[in-house]
C-alpha positions as CSV (number, residue, x, y, z in Angstrom):
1,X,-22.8,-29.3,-113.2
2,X,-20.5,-30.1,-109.8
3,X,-21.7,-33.7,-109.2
4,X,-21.5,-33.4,-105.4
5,X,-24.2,-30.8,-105.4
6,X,-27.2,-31.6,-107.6
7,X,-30.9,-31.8,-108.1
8,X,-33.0,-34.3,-109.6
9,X,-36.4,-35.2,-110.0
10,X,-37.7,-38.7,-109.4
11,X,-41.3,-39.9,-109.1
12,X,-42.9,-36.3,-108.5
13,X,-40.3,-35.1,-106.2
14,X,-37.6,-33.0,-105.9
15,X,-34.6,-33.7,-104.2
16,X,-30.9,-32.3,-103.6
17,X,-28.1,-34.2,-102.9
18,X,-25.0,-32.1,-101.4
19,X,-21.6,-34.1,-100.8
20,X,-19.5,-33.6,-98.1
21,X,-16.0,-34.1,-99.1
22,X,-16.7,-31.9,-102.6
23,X,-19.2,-29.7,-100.9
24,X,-17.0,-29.0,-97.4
25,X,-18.1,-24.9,-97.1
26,X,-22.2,-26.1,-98.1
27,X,-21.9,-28.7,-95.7
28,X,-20.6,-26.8,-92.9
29,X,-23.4,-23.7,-93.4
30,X,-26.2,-26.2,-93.4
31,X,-24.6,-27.4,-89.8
32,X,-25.7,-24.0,-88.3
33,X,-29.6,-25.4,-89.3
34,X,-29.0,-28.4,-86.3
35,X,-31.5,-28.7,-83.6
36,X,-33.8,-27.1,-85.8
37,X,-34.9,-30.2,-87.3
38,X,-38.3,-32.1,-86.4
39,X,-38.8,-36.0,-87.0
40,X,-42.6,-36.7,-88.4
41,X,-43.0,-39.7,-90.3
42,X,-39.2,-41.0,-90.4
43,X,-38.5,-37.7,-92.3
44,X,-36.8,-34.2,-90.8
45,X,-38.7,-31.4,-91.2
46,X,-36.4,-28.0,-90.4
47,X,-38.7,-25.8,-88.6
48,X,-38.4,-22.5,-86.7
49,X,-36.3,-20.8,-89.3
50,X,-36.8,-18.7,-92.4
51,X,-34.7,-20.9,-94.1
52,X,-36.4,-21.8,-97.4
53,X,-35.2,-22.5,-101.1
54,X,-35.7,-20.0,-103.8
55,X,-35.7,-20.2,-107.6
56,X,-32.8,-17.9,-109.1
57,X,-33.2,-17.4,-113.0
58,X,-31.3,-14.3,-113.7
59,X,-28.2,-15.7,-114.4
60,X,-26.8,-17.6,-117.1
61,X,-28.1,-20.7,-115.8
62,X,-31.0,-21.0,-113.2
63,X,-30.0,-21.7,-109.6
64,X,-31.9,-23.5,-106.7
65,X,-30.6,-21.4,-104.1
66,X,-31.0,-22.0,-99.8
67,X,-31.1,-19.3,-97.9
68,X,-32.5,-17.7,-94.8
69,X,-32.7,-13.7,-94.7
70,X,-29.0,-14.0,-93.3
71,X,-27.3,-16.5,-95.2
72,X,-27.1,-18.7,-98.2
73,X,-26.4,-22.3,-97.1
74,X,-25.8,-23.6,-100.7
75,X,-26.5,-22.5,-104.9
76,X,-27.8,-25.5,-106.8
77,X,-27.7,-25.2,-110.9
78,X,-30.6,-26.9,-112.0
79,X,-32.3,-27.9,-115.1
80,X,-35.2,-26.4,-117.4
81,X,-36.4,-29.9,-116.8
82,X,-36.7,-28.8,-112.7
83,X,-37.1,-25.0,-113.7
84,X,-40.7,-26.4,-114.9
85,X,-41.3,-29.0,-112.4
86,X,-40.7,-26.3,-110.0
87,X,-43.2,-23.7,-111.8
88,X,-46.0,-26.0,-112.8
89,X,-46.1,-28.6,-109.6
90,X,-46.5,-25.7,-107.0
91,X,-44.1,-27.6,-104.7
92,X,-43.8,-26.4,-101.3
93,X,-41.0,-28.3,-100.3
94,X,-37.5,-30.8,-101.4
95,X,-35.8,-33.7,-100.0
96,X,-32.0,-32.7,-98.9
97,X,-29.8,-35.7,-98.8
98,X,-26.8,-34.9,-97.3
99,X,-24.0,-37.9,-98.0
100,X,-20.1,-38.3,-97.2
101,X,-19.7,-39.5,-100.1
102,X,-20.5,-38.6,-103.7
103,X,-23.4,-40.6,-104.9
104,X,-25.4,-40.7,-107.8
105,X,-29.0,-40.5,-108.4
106,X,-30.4,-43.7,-109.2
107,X,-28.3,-44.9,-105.8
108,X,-29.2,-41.9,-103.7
109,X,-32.8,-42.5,-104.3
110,X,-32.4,-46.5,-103.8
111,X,-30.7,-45.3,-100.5
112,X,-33.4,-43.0,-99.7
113,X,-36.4,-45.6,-100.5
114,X,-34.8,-48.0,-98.1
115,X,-33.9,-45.6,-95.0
116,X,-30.7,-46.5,-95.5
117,X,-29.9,-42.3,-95.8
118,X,-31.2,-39.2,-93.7
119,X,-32.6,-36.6,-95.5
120,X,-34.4,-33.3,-94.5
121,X,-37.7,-31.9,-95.6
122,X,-36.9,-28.3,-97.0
123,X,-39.2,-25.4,-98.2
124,X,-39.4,-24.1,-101.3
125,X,-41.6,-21.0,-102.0
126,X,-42.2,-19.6,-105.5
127,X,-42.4,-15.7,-105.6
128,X,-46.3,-15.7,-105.7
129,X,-46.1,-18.5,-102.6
130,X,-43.7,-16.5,-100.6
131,X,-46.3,-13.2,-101.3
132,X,-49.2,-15.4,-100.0
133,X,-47.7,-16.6,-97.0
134,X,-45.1,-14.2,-95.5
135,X,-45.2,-10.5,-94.7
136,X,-41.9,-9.3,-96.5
137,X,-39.9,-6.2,-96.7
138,X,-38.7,-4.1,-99.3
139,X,-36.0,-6.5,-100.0
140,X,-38.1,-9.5,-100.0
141,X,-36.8,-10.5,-96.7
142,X,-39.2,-12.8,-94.8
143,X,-40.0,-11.0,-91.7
144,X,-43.4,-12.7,-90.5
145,X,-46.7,-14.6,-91.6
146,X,-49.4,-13.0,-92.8
């Protein structure tokens, strides 16, 4: 698993930490999602876009993938152990810490209870949440609310 992009689960949330100097062509992607981020609470929501993370599990290991119907912004490999978490909790949404530097976990999350590190309120639809919510087409695309 590439250490400066990763997903853990801690305290019934998900969150994904994406690194900078290992992560450089992630990093810049997610750039193109600036101005579209909303402050509530001391956290960033991104609104306004059909960006959204999606569960990938048909390939040899299952993928958190963020996307938008134009672009993929990064492909996390993830756990069984946040395969289920993802299935069973409904989440709607993650916590994307985006650092310089390559951090662990247990720090990122010490970081992140403090406010000593930004991190951005993402949605994440399952396939029967996306089908509830959006009108798609054929592809699956997002192309309005229901």
């Amino acid at each position: 698993m590439n250490k400066g992009l990763y997903a853990f689960v801690k305290d019934d949330e998900l969150f994904v930490i994406i690194c900078k100097t290992e992560n450089p062509t992630e990093w810049q992607q997610l750039r193109t999602l600036d101005g579209w981020e909303v402050e509530s609470d001391d956290q960033f929501y991104i609104m306004g876009t059909d960006a959204r993370a999606e569960l990938e599990k048909t390939t040899s290991e299952p993928l958190l993938i963020y996307k938008s119907n134009e672009e993929i912004y990064f492909q996390c490999s993830i756990s069984n152990e946040i395969v289920d978490f993802l299935e069973t909790k409904e989440t709607l949404g993650f916590f994307l810490i985006q650092s310089e530097l390559s951090i662990g976990k247990e720090q990122a999350y010490k970081m992140f209870l403090e406010n000593e590190i930004e991190s951005l309120i993402c949605a994440f639809y399952t396939e029967n949440k996306k089908n509830e919510i959006f009108e798609l087409d054929v592809e699956g695309n997002i192309t309005g609310l229901k």
